[in-house]
N, CA, C and O atoms as a MOPAC input file, in Angstrom:
PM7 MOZYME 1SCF
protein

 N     36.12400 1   -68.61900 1    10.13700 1
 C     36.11500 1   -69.47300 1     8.97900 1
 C     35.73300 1   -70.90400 1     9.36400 1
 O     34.90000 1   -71.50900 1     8.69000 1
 N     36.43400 1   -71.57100 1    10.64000 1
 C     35.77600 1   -72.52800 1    10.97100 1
 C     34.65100 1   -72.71400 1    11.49100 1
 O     34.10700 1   -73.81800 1    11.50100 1
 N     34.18500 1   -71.73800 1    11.95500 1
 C     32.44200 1   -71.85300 1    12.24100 1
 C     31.67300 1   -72.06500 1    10.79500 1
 O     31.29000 1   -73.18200 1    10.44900 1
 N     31.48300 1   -70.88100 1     9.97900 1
 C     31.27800 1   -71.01400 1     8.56800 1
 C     31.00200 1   -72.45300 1     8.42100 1
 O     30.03000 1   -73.20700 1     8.47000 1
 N     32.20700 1   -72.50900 1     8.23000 1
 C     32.67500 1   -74.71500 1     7.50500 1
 C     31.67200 1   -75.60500 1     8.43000 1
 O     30.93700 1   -76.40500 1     7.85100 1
 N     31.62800 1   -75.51000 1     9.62200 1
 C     30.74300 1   -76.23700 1    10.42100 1
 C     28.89000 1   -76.00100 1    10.24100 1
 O     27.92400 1   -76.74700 1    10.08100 1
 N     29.01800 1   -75.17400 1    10.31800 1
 C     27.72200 1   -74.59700 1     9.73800 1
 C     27.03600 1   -75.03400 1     8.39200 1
 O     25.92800 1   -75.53800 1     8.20600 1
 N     28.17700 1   -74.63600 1     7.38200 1
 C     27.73800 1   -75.12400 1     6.47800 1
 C     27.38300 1   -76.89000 1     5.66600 1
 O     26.58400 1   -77.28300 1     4.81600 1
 N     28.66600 1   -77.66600 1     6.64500 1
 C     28.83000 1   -79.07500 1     6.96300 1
 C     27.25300 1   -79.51200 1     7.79500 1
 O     26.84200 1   -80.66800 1     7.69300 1
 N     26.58000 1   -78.61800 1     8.48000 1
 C     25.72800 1   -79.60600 1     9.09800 1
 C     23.96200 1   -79.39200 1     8.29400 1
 O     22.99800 1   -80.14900 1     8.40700 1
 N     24.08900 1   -77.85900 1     7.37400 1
 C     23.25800 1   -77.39600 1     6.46900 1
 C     23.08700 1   -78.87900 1     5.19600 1
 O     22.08900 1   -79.49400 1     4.81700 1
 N     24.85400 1   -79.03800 1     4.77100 1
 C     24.43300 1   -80.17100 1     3.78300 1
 C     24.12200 1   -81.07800 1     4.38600 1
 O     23.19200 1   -81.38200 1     3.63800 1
 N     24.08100 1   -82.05400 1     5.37400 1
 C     23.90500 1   -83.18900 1     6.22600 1
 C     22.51000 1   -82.80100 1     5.78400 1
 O     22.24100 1   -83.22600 1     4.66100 1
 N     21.62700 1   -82.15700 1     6.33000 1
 C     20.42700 1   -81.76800 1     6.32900 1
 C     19.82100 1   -81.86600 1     5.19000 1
 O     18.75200 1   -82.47500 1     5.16800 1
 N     20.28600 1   -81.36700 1     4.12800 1
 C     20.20500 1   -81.22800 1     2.62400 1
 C     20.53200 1   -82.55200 1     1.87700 1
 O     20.10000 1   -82.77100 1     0.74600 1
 N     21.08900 1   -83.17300 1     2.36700 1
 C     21.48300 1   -84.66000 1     1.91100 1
 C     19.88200 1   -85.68900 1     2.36100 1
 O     19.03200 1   -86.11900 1     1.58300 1
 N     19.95200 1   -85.82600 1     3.93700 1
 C     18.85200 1   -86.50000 1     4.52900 1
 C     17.48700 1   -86.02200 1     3.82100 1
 O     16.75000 1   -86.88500 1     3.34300 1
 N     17.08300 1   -84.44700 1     3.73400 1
 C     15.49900 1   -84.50600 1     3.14600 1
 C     15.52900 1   -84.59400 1     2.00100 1
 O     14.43500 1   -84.69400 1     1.44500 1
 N     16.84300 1   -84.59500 1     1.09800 1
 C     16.62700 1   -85.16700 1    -0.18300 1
 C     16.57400 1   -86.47100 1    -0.58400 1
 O     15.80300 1   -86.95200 1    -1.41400 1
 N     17.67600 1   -87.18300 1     0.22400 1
 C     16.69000 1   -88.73500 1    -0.16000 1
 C     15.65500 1   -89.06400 1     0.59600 1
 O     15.55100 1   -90.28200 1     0.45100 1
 N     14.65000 1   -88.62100 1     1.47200 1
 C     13.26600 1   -88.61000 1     2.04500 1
 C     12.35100 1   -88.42400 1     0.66400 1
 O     11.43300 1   -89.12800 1     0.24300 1
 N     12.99600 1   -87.11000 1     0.07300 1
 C     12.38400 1   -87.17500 1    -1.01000 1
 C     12.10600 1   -87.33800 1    -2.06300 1
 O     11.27600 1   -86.93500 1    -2.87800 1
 N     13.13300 1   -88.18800 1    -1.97900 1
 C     13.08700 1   -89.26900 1    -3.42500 1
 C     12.90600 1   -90.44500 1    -3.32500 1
 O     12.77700 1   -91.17200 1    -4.31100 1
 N     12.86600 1   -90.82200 1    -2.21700 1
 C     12.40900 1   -92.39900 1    -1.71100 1
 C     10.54900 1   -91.91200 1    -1.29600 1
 O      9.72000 1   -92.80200 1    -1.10600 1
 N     10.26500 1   -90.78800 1    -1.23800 1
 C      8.48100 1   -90.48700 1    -1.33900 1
 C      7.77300 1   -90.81600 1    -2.63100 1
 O      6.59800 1   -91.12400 1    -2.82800 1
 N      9.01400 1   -90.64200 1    -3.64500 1
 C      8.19600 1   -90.53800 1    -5.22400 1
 C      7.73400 1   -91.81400 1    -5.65000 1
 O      8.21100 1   -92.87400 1    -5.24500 1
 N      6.87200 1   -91.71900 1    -6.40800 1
 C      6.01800 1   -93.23600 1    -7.41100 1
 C      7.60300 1   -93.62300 1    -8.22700 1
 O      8.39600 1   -93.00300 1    -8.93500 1
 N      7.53700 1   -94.53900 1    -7.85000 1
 C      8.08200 1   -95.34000 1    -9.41400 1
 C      7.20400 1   -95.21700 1   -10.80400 1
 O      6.00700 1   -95.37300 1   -11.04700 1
 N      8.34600 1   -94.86600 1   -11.60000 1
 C      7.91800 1   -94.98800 1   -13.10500 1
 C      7.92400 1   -96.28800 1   -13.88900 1
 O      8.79100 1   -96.87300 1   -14.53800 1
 N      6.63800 1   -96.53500 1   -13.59900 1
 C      6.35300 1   -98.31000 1   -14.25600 1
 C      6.19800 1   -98.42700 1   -15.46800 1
 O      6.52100 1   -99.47500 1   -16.02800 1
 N      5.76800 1   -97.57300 1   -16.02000 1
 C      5.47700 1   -97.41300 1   -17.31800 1
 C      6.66400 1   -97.02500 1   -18.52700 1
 O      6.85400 1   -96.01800 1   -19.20900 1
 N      7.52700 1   -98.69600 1   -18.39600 1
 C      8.64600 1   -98.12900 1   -19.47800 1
 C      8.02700 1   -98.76800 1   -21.04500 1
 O      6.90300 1   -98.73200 1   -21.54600 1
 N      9.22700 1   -99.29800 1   -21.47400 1
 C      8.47300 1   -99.49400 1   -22.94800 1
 C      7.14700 1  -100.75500 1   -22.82300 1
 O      6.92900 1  -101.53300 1   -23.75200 1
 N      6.68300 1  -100.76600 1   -22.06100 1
 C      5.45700 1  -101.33900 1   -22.11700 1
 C      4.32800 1  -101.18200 1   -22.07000 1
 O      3.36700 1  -101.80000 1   -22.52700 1
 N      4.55900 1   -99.45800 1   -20.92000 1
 C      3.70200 1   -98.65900 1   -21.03700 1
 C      3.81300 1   -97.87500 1   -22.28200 1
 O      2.80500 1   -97.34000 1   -22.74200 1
 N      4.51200 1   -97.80800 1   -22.63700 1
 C      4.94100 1   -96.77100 1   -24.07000 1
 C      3.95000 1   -97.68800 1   -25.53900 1
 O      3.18300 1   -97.25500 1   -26.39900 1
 N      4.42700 1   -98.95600 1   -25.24700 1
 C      3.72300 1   -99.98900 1   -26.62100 1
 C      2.33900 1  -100.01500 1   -26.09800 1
 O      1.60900 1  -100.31900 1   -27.04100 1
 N      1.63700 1   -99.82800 1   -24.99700 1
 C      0.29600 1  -100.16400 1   -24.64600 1
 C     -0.54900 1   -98.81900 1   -24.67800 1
 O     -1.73000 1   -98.68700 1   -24.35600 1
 N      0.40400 1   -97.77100 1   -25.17900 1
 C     -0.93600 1   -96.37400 1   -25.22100 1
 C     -0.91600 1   -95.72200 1   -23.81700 1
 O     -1.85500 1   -95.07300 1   -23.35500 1
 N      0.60800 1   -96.04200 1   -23.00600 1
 C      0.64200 1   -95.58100 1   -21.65800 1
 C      1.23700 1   -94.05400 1   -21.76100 1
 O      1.58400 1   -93.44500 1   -20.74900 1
 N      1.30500 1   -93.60600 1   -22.81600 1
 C      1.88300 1   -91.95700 1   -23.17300 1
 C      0.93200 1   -91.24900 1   -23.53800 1
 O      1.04900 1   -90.04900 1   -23.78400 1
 N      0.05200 1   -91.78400 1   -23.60500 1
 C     -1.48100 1   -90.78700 1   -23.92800 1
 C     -1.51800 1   -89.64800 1   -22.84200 1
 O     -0.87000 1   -89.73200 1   -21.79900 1
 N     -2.44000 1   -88.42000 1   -23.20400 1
 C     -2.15600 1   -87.57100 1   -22.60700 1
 C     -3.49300 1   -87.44800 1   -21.49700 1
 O     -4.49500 1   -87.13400 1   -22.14000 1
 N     -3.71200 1   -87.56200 1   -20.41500 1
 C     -4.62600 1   -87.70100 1   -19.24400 1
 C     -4.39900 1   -86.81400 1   -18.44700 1
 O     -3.25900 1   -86.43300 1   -18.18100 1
 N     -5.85400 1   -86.16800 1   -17.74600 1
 C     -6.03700 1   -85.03900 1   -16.59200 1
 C     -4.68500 1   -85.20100 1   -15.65800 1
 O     -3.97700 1   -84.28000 1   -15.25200 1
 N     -4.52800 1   -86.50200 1   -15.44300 1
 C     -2.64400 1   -86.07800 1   -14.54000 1
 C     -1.79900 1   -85.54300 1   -14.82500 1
 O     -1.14400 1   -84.66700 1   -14.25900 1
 N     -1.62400 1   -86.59600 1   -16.86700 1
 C     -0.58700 1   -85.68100 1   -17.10400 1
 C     -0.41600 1   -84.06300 1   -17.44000 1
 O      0.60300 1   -83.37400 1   -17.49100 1
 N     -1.77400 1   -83.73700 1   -17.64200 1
 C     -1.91000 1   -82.20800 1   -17.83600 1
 C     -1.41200 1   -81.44300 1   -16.66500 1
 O     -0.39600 1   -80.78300 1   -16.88800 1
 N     -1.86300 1   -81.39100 1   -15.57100 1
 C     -2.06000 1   -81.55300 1   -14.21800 1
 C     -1.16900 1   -81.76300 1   -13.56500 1
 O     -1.33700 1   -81.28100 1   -12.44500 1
 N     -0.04900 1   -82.37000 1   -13.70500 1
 C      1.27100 1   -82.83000 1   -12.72900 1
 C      1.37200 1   -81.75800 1   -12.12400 1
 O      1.08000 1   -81.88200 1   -10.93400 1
 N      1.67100 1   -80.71000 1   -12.43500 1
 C      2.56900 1   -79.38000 1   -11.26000 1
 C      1.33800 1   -79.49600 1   -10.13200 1
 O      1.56600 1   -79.52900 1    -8.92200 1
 N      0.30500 1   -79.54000 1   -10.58200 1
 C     -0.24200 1   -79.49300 1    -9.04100 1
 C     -0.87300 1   -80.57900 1    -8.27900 1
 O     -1.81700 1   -80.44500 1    -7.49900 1
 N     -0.21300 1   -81.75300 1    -8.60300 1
 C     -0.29900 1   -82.77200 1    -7.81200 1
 C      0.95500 1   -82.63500 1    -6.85000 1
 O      1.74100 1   -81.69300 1    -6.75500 1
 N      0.91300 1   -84.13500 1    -5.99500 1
 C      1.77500 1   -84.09300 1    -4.81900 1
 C      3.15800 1   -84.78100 1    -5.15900 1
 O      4.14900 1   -84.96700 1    -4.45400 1
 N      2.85700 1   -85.13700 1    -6.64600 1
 C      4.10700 1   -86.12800 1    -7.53200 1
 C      4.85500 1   -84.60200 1    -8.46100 1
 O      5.98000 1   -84.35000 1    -8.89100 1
 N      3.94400 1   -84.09200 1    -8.45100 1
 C      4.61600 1   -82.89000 1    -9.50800 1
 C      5.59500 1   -82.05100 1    -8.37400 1
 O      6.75900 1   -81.72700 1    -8.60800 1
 N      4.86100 1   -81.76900 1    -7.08800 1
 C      5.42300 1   -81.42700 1    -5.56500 1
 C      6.63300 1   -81.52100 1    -5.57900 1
 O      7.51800 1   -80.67500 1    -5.71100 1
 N      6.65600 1   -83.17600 1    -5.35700 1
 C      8.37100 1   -83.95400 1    -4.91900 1
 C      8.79200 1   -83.77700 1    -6.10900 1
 O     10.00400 1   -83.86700 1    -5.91100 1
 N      8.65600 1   -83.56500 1    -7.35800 1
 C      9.79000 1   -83.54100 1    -8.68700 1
 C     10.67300 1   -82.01300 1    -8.44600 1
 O     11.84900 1   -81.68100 1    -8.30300 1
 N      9.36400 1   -81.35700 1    -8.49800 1
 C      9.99000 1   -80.00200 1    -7.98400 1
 C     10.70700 1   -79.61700 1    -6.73900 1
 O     11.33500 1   -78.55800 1    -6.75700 1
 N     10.69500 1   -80.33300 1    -5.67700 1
 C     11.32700 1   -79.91300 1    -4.96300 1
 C     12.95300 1   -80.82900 1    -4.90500 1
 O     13.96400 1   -80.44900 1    -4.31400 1
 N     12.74300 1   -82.41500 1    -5.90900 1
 C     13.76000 1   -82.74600 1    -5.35300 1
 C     15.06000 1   -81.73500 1    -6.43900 1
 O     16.27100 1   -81.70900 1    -6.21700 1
 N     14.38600 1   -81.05600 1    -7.49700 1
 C     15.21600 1   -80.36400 1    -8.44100 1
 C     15.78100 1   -79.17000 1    -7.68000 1
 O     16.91600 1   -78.70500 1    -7.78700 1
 N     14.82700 1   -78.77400 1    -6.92300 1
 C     15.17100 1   -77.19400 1    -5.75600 1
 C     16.28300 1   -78.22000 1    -4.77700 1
 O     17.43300 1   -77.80600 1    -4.62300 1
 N     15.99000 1   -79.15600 1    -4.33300 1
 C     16.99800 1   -80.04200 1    -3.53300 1
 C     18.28800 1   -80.42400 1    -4.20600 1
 O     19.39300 1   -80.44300 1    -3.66300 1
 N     18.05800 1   -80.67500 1    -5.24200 1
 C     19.74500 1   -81.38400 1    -5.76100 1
 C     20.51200 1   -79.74100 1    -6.10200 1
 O     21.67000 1   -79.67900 1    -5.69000 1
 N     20.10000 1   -78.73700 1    -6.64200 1
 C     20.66500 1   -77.34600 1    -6.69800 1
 C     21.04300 1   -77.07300 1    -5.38600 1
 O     22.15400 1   -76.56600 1    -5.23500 1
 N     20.36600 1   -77.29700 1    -4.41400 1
 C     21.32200 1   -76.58500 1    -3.33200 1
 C     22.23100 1   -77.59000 1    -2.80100 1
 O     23.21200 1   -77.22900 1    -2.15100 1
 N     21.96000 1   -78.98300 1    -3.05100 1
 C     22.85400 1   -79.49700 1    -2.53700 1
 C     24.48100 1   -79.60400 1    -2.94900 1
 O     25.45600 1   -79.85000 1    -2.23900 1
 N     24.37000 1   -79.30500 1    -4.45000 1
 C     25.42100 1   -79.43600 1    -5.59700 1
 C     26.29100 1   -77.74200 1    -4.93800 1
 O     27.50000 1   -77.72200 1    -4.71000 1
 N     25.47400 1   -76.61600 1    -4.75700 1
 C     25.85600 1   -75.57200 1    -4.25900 1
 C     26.73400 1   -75.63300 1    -3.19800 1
 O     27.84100 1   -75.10000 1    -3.12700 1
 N     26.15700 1   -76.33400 1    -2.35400 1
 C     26.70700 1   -76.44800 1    -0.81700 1
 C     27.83500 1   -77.44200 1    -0.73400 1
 O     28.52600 1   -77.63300 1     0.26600 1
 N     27.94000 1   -78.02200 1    -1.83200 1
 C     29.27500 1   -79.18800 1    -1.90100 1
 C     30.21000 1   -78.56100 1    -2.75700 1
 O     31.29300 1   -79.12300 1    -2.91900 1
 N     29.93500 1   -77.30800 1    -3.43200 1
 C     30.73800 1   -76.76100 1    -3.82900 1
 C     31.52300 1   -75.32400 1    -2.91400 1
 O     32.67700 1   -74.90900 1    -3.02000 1
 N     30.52400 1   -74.87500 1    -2.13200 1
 C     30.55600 1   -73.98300 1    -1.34000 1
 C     31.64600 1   -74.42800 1    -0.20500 1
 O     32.61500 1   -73.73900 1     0.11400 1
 N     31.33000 1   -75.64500 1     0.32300 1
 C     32.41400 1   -76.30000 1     1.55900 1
 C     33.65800 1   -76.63200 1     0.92300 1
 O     34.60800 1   -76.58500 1     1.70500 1
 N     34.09800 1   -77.12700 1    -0.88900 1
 C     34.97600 1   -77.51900 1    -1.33100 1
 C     35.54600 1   -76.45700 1    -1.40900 1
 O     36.66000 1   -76.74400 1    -0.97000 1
 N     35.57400 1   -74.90700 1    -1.78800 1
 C     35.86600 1   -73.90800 1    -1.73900 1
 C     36.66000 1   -73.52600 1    -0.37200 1
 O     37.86400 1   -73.27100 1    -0.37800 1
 N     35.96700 1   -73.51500 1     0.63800 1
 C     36.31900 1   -73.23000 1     2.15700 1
 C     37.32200 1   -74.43600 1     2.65800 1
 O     37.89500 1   -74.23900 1     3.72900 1
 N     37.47000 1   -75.15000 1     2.25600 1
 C     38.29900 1   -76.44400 1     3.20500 1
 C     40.05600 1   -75.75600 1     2.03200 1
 O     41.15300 1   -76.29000 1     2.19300 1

């Protein structure tokens, strides 16, 4: 059981670190209500397009990232 716990303690460490890597990779969203009043919500080849850019990439993965991380902090709260 204490291996487990250790194991799983150094899985979230891991899971913690490449998730904020990958959220400190992403664009800032500049475009708040100014982009919104200036016609910045129009719909463009990116925005069609996001899943297979490298911004659509990191959204998706940091969502696959915060699920396992929420898992694994529940998983060790369980075991302790």
């Amino acid at each position: 059981m204490v291996v487990l716990r250790i194991i799983l303690t150094i899985v979230f460490i891991i899971c913690a670190v490449a998730l904020a890597v990958i959220i400190l990779m992403q664009k800032g969203k500049k475009a708040g209500l100014t982009g919104s009043i200036a016609g910045g919500s129009a719909d463009t080849y990116w925005s069609k397009n996001k899943s297979r850019s490298s911004e659509g990439k990191l959204d998706f993965f940091t969502k696959i990232g915060v699920a396992v991380f929420i898992i694994l902090a529940l998983l060790i709260n369980i075991i302790l």
